[in-house]
C-alpha positions in Angstrom: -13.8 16.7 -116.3 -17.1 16.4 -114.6 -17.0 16.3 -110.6 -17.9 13.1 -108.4 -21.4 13.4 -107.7 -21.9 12.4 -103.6 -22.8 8.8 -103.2 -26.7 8.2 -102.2 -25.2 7.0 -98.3 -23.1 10.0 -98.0 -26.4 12.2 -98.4 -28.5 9.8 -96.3 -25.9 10.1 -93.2 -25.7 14.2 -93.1 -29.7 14.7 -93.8 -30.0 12.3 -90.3 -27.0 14.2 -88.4 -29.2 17.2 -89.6 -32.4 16.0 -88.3 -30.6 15.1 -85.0 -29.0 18.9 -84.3 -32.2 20.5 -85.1 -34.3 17.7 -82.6 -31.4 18.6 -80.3 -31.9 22.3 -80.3 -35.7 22.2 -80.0 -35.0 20.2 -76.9 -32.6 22.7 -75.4 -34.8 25.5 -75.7 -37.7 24.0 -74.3 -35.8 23.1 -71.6 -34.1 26.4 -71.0 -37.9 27.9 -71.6 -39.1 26.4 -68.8 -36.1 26.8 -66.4 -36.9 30.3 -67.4 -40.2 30.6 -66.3 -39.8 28.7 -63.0 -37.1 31.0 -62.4 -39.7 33.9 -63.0 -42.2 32.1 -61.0 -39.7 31.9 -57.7 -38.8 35.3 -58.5 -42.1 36.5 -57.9 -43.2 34.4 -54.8 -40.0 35.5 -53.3 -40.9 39.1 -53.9 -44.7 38.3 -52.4 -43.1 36.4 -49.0 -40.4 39.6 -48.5 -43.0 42.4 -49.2 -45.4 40.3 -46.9 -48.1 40.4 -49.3 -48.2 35.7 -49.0 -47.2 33.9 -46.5 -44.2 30.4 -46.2 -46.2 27.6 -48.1 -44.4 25.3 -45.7 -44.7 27.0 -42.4 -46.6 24.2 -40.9 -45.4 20.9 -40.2 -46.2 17.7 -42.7 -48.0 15.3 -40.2 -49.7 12.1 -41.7 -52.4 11.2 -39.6 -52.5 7.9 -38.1 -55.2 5.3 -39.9 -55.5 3.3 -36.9 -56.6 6.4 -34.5 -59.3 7.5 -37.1 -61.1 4.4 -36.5 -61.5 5.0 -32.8 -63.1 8.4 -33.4 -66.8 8.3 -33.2 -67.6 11.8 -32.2 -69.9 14.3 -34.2 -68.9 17.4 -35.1 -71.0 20.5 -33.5 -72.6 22.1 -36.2 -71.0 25.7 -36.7 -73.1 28.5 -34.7 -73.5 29.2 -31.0 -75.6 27.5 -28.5 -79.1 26.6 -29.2 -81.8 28.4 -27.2 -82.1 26.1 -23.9 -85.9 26.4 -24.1 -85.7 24.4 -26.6 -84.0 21.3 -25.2 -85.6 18.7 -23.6 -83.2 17.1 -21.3 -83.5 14.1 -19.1 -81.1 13.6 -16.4 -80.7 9.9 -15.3 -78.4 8.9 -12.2 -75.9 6.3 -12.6 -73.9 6.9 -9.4 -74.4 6.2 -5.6 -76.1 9.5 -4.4 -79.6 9.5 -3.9 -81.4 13.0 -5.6 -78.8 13.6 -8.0 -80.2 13.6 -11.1 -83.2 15.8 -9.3 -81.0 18.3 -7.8 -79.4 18.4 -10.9 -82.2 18.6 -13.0 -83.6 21.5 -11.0 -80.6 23.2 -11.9 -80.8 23.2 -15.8 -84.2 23.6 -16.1 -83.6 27.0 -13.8 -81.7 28.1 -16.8 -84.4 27.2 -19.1 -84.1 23.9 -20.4 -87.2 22.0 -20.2 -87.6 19.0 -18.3 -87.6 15.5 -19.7 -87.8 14.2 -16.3 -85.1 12.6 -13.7 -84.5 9.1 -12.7 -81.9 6.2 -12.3 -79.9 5.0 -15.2 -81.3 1.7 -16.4 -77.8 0.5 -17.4 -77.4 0.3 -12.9 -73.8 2.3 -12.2 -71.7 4.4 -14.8 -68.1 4.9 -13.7 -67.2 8.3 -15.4 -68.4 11.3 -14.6 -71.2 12.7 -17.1 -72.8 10.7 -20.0 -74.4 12.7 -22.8 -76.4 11.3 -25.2 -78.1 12.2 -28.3 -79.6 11.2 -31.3 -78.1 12.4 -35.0 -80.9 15.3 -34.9 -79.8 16.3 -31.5 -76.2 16.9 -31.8 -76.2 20.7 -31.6 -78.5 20.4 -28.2 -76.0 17.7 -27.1 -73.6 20.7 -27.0 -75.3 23.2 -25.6 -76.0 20.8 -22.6 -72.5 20.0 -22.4 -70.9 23.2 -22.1 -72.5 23.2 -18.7 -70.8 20.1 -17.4 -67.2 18.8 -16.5 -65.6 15.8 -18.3 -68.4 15.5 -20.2 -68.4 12.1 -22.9 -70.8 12.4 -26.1 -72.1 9.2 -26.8 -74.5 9.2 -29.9 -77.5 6.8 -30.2 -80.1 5.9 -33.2 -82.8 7.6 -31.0 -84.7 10.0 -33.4 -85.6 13.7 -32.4 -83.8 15.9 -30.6 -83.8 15.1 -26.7 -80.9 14.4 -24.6 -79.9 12.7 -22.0 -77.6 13.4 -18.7 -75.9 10.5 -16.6 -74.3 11.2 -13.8 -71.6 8.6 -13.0 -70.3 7.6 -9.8 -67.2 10.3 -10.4 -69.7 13.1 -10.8 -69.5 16.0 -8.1 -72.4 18.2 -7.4 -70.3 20.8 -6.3 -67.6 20.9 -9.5 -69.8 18.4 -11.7 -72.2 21.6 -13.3 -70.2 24.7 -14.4 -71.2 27.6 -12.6 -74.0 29.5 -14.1 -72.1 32.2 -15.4 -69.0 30.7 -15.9 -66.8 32.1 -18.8 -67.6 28.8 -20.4 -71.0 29.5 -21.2 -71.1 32.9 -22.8 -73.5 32.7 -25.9 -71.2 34.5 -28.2 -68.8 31.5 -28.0 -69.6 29.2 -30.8 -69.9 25.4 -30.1 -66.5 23.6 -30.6 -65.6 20.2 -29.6 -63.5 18.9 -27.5 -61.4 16.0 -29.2 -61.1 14.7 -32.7 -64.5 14.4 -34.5 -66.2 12.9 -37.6 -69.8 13.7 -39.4 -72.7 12.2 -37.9 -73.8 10.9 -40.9 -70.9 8.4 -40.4 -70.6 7.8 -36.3 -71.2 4.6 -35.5 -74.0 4.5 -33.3 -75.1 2.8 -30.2 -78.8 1.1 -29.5 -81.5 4.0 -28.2 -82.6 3.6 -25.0 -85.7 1.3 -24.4 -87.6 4.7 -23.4 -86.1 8.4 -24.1 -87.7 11.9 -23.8 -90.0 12.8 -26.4 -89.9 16.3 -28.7 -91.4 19.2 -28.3 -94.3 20.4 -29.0 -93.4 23.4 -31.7 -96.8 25.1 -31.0 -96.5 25.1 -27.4 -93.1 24.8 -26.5 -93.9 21.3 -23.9 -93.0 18.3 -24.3 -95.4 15.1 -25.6 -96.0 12.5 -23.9 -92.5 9.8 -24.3 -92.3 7.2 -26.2 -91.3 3.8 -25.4 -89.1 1.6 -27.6 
């Protein structure tokens, strides 16, 4: 007597059961493959922190900055080296406070340590209520640095004035006594690189104020003095 040859379904059902298993198990060991290797991968970054060979990846704090403040920043950054040779920085010094010879006095000061004059007089603007006023052109921004570093409470203001002069006010909370750093105060030692002094942004991307109607002009790179300025 012949045997009962498996029905067509019962076939069908334990090839699929098959195909499922198998699927199963390729699952499982890709899965266990990679908990493997991540577990490798700890293994050795663990190894690394405890011989001291890499530091915590999270030893600083997560801090998402604030999109609001970012739009109120309109600082440049200094460029990265040290001050710029003073000789080569034509600075104006305008008064915008209540003391008559200020921005002379003051004047007489920097150009004593070698910055070259770009003259002194009253602020057209009338009074300024801080205490110094630098401004500066996007070409100027390292020689808007080095000027600062001489000054307390110093605010950068940059302008769409081209070249590279600068100019001083002296506001109405500006000391002479306090006002301009001592000359060799710790501040100004030429082996400390320019750094600013709050949040800043490129440049390329400040939003800049007007130019003055009349600004110091550049100097002359043959001779090292000043043209005669421009008026705007």
């Amino acid at each position: 007597m012949s045997k009962k040859k498996p029905s067509a379904r019962t076939t069908t059902v334990r090839t699929r059961r098959q195909v499922l298993r198998r699927r199963r198990r390729e699952r499982q060991v890709i899965i266990f493959g990679i908990l493997v290797i991540l577990l490798g991968a700890s293994a050795v970054a663990a190894a690394g922190v405890y011989s001291g060979r890499t530091g915590i990846p999270f030893d600083q704090a997560i801090v998402t900055p604030d999109p609001a403040a970012d739009e109120d920043i309109n600082v440049p950054c200094p460029p990265n080296s040290g001050p710029l040779d003073p000789s080569r920085i034509v600075v104006r010094v305008l008064n915008g406070g209540e003391v008559q010879g200020l921005a002379g006095n003051t004047l007489a000061k920097l150009t004593g340590r070698g910055f070259v004059s770009g003259g002194a007089t009253n602020w057209s603007r009338g009074a300024y209520d801080g205490v110094t006023r630098i401004s500066f052109g996007d070409e100027g921004v390292g020689q808007a640095y080095t000027v600062a570093r001489h000054f307390e409470g110093v605010v950068l203001v940059q302008d769409s004035r081209t070249g590279t002069s600068v100019d001083v006010v002296l506001g109405e909370q500006f000391d002479e006594t306090t006002g301009l750093r001592p000359q060799f105060a710790p501040e100004l030692d030429p082996d400390i690189p320019l750094v600013a002094t709050s949040q800043c942004i490129p440049a390329s991307i400040v939003s800049e104020e007007p130019a003055p109607r009349v600004f110091p002009a550049e100097l002359d790179p043959l001779e090292g003095e000043p043209s005669p300025s421009p008026a705007g």
